[in-house]
Structures are given as structure tokens and as C-alpha cells.
DODO-424027 format. One record per atom (N, C-alpha, C, CB): x negated, y, z negated; residue in one letter. Coordinates in steps of 0.02 Angstrom, whole numbers, plus 50000, padded with zeros to 5 digits. Each point is the difference from the previous one (the first is absolute). Last residue first. Glycine has a CB too. Layout:
N
XYZa ...
This chain:
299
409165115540308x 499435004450022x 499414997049973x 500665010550003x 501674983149914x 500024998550051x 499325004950059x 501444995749949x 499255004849821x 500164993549977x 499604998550084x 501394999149891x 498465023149999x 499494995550007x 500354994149990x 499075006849965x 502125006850138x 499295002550009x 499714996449962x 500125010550026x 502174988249927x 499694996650061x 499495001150019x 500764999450030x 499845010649786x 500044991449996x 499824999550069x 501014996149909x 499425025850073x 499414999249991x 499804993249968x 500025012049999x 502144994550120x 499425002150041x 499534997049945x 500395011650076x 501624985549826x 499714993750031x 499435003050065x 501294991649968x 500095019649901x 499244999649931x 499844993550065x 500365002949804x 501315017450228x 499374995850047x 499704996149978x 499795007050045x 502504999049811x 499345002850030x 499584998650037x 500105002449935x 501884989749925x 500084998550059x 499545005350053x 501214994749955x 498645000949807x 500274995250024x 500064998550081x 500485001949891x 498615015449942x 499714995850049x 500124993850039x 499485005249941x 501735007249859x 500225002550064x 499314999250056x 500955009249931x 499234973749868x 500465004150004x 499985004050069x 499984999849873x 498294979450142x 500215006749932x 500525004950025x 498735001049953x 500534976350108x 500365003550022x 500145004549949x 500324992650077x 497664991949919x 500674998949966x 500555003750022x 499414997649912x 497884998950123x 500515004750017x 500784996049983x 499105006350102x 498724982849864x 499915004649982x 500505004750001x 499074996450021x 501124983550088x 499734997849903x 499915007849960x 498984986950033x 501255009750214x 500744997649964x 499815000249929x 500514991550093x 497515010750026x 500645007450023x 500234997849962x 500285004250108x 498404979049881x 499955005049988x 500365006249975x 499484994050057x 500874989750105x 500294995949946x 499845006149941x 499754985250048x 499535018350164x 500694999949980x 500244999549953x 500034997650065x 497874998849980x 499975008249988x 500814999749993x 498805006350082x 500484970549974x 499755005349922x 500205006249994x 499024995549995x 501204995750220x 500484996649951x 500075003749942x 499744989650039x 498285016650102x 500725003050022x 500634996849966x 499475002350114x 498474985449876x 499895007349970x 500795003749976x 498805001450093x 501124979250049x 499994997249928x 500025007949973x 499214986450000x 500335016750233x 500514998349973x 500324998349919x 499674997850112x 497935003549958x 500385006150010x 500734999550001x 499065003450057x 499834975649933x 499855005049939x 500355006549999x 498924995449999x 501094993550202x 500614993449955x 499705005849914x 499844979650089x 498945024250152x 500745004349967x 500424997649921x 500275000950146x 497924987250006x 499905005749964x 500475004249966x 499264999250068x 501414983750085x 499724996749946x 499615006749964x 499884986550061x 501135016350164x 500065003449945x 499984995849914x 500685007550104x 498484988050146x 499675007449974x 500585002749933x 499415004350149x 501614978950012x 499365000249992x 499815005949965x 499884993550093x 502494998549834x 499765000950069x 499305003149994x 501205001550049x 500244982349766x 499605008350001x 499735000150070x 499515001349867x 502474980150079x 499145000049984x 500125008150051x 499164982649993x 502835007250010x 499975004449948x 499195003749984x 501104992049954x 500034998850293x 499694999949933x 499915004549955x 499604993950049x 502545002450117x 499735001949994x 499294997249939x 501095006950067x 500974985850146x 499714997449918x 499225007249988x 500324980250021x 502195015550104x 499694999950030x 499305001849914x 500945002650156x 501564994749910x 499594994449973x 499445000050002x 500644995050018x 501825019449997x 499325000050017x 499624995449959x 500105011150037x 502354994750082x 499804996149949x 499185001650020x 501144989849981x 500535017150190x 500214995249962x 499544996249930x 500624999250121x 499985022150068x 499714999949957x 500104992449966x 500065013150003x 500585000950217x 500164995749956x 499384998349948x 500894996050090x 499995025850084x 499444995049979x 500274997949937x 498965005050056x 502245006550173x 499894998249937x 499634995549967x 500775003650018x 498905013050182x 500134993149996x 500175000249936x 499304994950082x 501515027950019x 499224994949980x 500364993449994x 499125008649917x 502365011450124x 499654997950055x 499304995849998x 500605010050036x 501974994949844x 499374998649999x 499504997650037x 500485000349934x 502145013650115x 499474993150002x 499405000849965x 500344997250108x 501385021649775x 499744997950084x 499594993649970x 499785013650084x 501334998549751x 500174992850021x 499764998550071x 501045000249927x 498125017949913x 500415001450047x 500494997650033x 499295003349995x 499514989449798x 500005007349999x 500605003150063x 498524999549953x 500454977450003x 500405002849954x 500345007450007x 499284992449941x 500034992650273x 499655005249946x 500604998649956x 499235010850068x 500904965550066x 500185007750009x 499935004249938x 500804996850086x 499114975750001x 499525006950005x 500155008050011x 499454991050043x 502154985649929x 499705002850057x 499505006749952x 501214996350113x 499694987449756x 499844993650076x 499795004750043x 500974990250001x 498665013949710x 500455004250074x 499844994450064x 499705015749964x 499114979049816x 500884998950000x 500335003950017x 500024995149930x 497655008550102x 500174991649975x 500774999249988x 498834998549932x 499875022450093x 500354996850065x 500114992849995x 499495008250070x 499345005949777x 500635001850000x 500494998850051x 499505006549940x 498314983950000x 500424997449940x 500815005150036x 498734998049862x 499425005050270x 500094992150010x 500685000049938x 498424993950039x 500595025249980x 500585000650035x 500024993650019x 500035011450034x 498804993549793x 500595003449992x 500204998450054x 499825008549931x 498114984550064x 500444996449985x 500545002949959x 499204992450017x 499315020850130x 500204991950037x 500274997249937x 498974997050099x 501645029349886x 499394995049986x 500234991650039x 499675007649859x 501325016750210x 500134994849950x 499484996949997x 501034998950013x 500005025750079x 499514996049990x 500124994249960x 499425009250018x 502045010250141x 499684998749930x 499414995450015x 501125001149929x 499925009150260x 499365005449988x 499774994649904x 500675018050087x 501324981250104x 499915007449937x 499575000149976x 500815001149964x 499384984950236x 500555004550013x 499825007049926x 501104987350067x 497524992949956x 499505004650071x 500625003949985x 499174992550118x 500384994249655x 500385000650067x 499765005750041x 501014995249948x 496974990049921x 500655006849999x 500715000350054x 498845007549971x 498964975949851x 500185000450091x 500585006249978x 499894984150074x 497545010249797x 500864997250005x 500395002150042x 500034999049906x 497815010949946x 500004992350038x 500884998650016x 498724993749918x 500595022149936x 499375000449998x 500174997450073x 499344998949867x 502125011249937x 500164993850058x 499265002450036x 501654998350027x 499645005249709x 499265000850036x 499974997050080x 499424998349870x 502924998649984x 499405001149975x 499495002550053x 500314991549916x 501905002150069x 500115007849994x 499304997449970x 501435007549984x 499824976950126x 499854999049926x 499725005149983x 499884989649997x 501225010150193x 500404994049972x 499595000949920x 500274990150133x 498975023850046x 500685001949995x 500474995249946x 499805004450128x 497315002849900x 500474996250006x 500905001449995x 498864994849963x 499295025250077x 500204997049952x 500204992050014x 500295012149963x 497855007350103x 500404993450035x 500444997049925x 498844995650115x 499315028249928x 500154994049971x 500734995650028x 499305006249897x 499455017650152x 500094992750037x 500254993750004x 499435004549999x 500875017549873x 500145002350071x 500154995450038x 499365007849993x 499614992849796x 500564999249997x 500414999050074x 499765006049887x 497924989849988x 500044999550059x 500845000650024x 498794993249990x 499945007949785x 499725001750047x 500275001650080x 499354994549915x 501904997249897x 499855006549991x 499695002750040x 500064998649913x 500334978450141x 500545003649973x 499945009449990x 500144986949939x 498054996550051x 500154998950069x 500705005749994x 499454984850029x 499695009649769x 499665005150008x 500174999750079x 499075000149892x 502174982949990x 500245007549993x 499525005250009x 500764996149926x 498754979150136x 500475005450030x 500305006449983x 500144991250027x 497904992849898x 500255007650037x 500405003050027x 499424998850006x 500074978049911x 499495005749935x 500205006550044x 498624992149946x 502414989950160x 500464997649927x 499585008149956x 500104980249993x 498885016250228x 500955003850018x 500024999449927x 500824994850130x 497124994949898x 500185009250018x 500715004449992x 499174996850089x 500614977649897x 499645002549965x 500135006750002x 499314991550009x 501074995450143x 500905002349972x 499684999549937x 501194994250078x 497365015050135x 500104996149961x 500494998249951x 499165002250034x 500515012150192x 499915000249946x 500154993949965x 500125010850017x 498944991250226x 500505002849974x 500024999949925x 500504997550102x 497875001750158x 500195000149918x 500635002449982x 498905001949976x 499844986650258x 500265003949970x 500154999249934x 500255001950094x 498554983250056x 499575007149995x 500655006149979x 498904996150112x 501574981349880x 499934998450051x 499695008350013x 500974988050022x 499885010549760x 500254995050041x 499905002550080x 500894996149898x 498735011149799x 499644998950091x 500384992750030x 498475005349971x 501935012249773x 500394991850044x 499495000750061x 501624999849975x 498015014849772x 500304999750075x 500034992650020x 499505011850038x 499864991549749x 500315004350002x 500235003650066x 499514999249899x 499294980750002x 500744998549977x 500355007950023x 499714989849877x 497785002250113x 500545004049934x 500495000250016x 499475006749959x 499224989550230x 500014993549945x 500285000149930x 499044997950056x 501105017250130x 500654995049997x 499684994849959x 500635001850120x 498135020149887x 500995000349963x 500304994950020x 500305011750006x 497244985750066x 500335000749909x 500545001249990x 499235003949964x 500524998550262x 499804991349985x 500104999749924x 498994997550097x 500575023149993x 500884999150022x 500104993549958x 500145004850145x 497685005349854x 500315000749940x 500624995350008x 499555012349976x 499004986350204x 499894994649933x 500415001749931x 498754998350046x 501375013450178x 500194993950018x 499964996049919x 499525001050146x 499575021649858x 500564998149975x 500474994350021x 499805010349981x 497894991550062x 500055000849917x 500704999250003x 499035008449954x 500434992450258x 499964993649979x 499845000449919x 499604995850126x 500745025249978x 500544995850012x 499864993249977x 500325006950091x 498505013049784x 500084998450068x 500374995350001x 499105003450034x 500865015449778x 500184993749997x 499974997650101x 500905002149849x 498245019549946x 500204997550054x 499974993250005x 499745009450039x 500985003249742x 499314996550032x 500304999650063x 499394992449905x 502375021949998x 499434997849956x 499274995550055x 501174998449878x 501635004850213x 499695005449938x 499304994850003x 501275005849898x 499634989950343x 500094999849927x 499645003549986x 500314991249978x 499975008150247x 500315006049942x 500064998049939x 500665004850074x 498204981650117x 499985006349989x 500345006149939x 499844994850115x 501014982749958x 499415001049944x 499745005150000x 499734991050001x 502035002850128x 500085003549960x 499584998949940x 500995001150054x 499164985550127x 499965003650047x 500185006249952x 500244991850112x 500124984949813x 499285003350004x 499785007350041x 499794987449992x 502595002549989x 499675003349940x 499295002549990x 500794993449963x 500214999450253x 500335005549970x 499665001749928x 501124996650065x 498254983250008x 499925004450035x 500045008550004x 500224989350023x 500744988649883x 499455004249969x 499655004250030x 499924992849945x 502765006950027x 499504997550038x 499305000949985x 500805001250070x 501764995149806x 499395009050025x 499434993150031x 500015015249858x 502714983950072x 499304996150026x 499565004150017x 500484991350041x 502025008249906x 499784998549940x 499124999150002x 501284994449976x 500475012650219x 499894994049974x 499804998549920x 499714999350120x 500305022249972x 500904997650014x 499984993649970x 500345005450122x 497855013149796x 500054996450051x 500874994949983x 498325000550022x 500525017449798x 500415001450057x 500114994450064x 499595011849963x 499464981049849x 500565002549996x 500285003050046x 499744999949915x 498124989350110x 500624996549983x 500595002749979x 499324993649979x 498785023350037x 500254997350076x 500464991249982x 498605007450082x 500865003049742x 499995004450029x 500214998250038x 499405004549969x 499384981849934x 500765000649980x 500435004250028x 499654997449910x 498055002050137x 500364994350018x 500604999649979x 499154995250004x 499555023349921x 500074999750066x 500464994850030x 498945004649994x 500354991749784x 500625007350009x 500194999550085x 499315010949893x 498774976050051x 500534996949956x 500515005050029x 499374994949881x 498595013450125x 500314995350067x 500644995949977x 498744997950054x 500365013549765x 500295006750070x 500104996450060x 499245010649967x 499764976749840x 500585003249999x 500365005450081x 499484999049850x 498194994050156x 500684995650022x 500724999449957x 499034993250046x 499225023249928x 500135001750052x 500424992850002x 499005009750047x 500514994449731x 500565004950048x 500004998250065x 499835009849939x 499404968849944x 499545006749998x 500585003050039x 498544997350001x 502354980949842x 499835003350068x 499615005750013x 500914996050015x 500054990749788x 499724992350052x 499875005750072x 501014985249949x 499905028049862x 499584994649969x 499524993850056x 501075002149896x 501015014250165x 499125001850004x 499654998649964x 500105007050038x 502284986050014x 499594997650024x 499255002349976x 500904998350083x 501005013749852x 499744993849976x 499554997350013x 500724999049992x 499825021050122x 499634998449957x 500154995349954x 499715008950025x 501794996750134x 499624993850042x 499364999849929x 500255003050178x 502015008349716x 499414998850061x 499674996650018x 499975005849989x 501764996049831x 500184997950049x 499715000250065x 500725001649934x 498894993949774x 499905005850074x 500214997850048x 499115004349979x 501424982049828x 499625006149977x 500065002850057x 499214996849916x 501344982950094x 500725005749994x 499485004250007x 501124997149918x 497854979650150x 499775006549953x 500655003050025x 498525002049993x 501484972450065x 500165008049997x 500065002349967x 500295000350050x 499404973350024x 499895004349938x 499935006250026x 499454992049930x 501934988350188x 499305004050007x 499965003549932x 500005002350135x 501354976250027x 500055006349956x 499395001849975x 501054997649968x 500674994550249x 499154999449955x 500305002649940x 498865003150090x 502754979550117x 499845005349918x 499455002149972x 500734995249967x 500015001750316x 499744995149942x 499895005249921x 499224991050111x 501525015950139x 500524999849918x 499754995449962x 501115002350041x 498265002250178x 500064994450019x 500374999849915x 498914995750117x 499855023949974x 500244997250074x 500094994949970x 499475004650100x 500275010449728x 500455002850043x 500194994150084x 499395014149932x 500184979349788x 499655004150042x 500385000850061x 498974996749951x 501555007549811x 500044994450041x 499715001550048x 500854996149969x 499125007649741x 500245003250065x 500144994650070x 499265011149950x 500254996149767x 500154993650040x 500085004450049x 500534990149935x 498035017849845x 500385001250057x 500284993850037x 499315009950007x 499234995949752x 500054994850063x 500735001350031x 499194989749943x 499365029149938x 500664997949975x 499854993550057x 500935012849953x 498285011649881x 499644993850029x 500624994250022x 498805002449914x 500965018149939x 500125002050066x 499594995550066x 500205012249932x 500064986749799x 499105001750071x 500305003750051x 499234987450006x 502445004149838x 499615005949973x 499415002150032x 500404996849905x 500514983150151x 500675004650019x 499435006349975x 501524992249970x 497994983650011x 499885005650034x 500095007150020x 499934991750004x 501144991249878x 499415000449960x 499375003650038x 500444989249940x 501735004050153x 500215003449963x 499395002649944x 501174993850033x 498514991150170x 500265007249990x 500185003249949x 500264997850078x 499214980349892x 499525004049991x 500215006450030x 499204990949994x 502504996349995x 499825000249941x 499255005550004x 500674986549971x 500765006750219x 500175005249955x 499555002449923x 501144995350061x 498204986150080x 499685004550038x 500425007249969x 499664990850118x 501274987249820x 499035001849985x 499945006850014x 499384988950045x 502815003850022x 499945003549920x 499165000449986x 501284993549941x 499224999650288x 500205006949984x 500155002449935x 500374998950097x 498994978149950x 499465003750015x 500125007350001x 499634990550059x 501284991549764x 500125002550057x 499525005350024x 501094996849974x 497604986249848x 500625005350029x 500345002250060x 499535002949928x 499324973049967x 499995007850054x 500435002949999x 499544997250071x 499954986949725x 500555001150046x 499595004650036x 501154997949937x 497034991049910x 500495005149984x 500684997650079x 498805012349924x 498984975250015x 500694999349962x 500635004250013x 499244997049918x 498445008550158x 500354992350020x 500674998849996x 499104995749964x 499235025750019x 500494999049953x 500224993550047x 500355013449935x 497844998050166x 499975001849911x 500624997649958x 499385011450027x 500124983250210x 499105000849982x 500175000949927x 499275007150113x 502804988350010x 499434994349992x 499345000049963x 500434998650096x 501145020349966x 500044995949943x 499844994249975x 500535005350017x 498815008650153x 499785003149958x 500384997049933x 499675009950085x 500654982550141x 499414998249972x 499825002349935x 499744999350102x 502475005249988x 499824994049997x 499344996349960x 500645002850097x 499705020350003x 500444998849938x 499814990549977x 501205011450052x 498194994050166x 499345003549952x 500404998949928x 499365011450091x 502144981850084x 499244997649988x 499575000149946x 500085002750090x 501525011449966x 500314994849986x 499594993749970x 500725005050087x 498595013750064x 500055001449934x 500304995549940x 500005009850062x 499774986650168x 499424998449961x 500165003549943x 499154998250087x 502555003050049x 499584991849991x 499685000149961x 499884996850087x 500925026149978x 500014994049938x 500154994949983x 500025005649981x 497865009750156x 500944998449995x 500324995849963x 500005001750092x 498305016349858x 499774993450020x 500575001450025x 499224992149933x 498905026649992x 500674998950024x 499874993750019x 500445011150034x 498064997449835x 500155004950048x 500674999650008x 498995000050053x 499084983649843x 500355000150079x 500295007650020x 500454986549983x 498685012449780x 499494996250058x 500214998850083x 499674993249888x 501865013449948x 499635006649997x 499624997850048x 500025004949887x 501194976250041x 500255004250048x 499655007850016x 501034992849962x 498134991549866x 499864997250079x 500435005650055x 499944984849955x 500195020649807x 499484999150014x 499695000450100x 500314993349860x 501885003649997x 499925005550045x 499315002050009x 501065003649968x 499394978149939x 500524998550086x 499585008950007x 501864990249990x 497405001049799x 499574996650069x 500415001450053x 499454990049947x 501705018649871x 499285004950020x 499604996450057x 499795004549869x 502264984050042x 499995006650045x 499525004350026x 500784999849949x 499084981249905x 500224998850053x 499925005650067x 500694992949914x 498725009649842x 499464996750044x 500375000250080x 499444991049889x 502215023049982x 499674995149982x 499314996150061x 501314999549920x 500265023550002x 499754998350054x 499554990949952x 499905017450088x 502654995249890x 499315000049957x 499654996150052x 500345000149865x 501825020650176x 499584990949987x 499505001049948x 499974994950131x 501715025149854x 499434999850035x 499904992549958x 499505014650036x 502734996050066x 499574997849939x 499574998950019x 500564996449941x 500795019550182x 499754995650000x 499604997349951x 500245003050087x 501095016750003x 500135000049921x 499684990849993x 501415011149980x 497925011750197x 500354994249978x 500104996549933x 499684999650098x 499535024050023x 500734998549940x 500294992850031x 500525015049973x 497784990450190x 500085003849950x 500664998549975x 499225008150042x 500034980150147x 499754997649936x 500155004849944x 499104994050060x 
């Protein structure tokens, strides 16, 4: 983002109700974002053309830009459906989160990542993770407390559970991978085809790279025999086909967060705010100014 030369949009009703609802979810896929675009011109402008959905979503980026505030696209790792998510730039630590968390389940948070990064699969067990409550920082936390935190990072969108194991959310990956990166250099997993974040995804057993399930569905789609980029030895996984996702998400507010819909609205305001007040002054241009916007857009 530094020394872009991006005109800054104009945020209209439209946009503020999209990036409204999307703050409210977290992260969608973009069906629904598509969706949600849709509605938000139904609710405030009828008349108007929908914009292309990658010039919308440029536009308010670009009116974000000075927060250090940004809607991200990404994909998720076992099946490449498109999310996209609103991401604080500002800091690259799990402390984002610590608006919606007490340290000690921050610190279980860490732990779990922890052990998802280093593990071969992408999968920390809960087992494994509860078996490291003992050493969190701050309040003590017994195991069926942290059975219930684990349950909050997947209703926030910020781990995955499947069948008593966790993995990360293509939430977590889009808001962290560059603190996963710094943090964890030693461990981290690159993809070989799209040089991003590899969390999830199969390896040749001969050299060792890595590809995401739909890098190596998309990169074996027009090879007849299965062979590494890297080494050309056999590919020894199934190749997974991917064909189209239909699968329907609701836009309506998941239980317990009809309270939120103000605190959100809030969080609009303070943006809108920010932008009204800070103008990119000369050599604050490209200064942290988006740490102390995001503190009170997003805390």
C-alpha cells in the first residue's frame, strides 16, 4: 500500500451499508458478497447500474487506504471458493483480535497456531491443544473453558473444526499471514504455484514442494500425467477436481449477533470520521496514522 498513487473513491450510502454488513460477518464468499452488493443497491440506490464488483470494492479501498484498512480477496484452502474479508494492515499480531478476546485466550489462540504451523497436515488436534492450558499468560483457564473458547475462534471465522481437529480459517490466513511469516520463519509452508501462505495442501514425497488443493487441481488440468513442477517425479496424490460451488450461504446475522448491528454502525462512523478529519497530510502520509484509526474504528 505504501506510495500508491490511487484516487481516492467516494463512499456513497451504497458502500457504507456493504461495508457495514461485511464488518458484521468478518468474512463471506463471494456469492454472497455479490449478493450483499446487490442488496445494498436495492436498499439505497434502485436506479443506479451495479458496479463491477472488483471496481466497488477498489473504490472503497481506496477510501480506506489511509486507515490502513483494506477488503482482501482470498481462497480458501480445501475447495478455492472466493472470500473476502475486511483487514486491519495496521498490526500484524494476533493482537487484533484483543477487542473480542481476554489475553489468556489470546494465548490459546497462539498455542493453536503454533501447533497448526508446525504440524505436516495443517491440523492441531484438540487434544493436543487443550493439553497446553497450563501455560497460558494471565487468568487460569480449565479445559472445558477452553473447549468453549476453541468454539469462539470458529464462530469468528478464525479457525476451521473438523471431526475434533483445527485448522485455520481463510479468514486468519487473508488478516495474518504476514505476522505467520515473521513469526514463524523456520515453519512456514510456502505454496509453489501461487507463492502464498500454504496452511492445507499436498507435497511431492521426492523434493519436498507444496501446492494448495486448488493449485494443483488448476495445475494438473492440462498435464494427462501428474508430474511435480519442480522435480517432474510422479504425483503421488489424488487429484482433486473442483467444479463450481453452489452451495448457499445466509446473509441474516448468526444468533447472538443482533446486538452488534449498533456497534458495527458505530465502527462505520468512526471511519467515516477518520476520513473527514485526516486528509493525508504531507509527510504523514505514509506514517502508522492507521494504528490509532483502527483503535477506535475496531476496539
Amino acid at each position: 500500500m505504501q506510495g500508491s498513487t490511487r484516487r481516492m473513491g467516494v463512499m456513497t450510502d451504497v458502500h457504507r451499508r456493504f461495508l457495514q454488513l461485511l464488518m458484521t460477518h468478518g468474512v463471506l464468499e463471494e456469492w454472497d458478497v455479490q449478493r450483499l452488493q446487490k442488496h445494498c443497491y436495492k436498499v439505497h440506490d434502485r436506479t443506479a447500474t451495479v458496479e463491477k464488483l472488483e471496481d466497488f470494492i477498489n473504490n472503497i479501498n481506496s477510501v480506506l487506504e489511509s486507515l490502513y484498512i483494506e477488503i482482501k480477496k482470498g481462497v480458501t484452502e480445501d475447495d478455492g471458493r472466493p472470500i473476502y474479508a475486511l483487514v486491519n494492515l495496521a498490526t500484524t499480531s494476533i493482537s487484533k483480535m484483543a477487542s473480542d478476546f481476554a489475553e489468556n485466550e489470546l494465548d490459546l489462540f497462539r498455542k493453536a497456531l503454533e501447533l497448526i504451523i508446525d504440524s505436516e497436515t495443517g491440523f492441531a488436534s484438540s487434544t493436543n491443544i487443550l493439553n497446553l492450558v497450563d501455560q497460558l499468560k494471565g487468568k487460569k483457564m480449565r479445559k472445558k473453558e477452553a473447549e468453549h473458547v476453541l468454539q469462539k475462534f470458529v464462530q469468528n471465522k478464525w479457525l476451521i473444526e473438523k471431526e475434533g481437529e483445527f485448522t485455520l480459517h481463510g479468514r486468519a490466513i487473508l488478516e495474518m499471514e504476514q505476522y505467520i511469516r515473521e513469526t514463524y520463519p523456520d515453519a512456514v509452508k510456502v505454496c509453489t504455484i501461487c507463492h502464498s501462505l500454504l496452511i492445507q495442501g499436498q507435497s511431492c514425497e521426492t523434493c519436498g514442494i507444496r501446492m494448495h488443493l486448488p493449485c494443483v487441481a488448476k495445475y494438473f488440468q492440462s498435464h494427462s500425467e501428474p508430474r511435480c513442477p519442480h522435480c517432474n517425479d510422479y504425483w503421488p496424490h489424488e487429484i482433486p477436481v473442483f467444479s463450481g460451488f453452489s452451495a448457499y450461504r445466509s446473509l441474516r446475522p448468526r444468533e447472538g449477533e443482533g446486538g452488534q448491528h449498533l456497534q458495527i454502525e458505530q465502527k462505520v462512523l468512526a471511519i467515516q470520521a477518520a476520513l473527514a478529519g485526516h486528509r493525508l497530510q504531507g509527510s504523514d502520509r505514509h506514517a502508522p496514522f492507521g494504528r490509532e484509526a483502527s483503535v477506535s474504528c475496531f476496539t
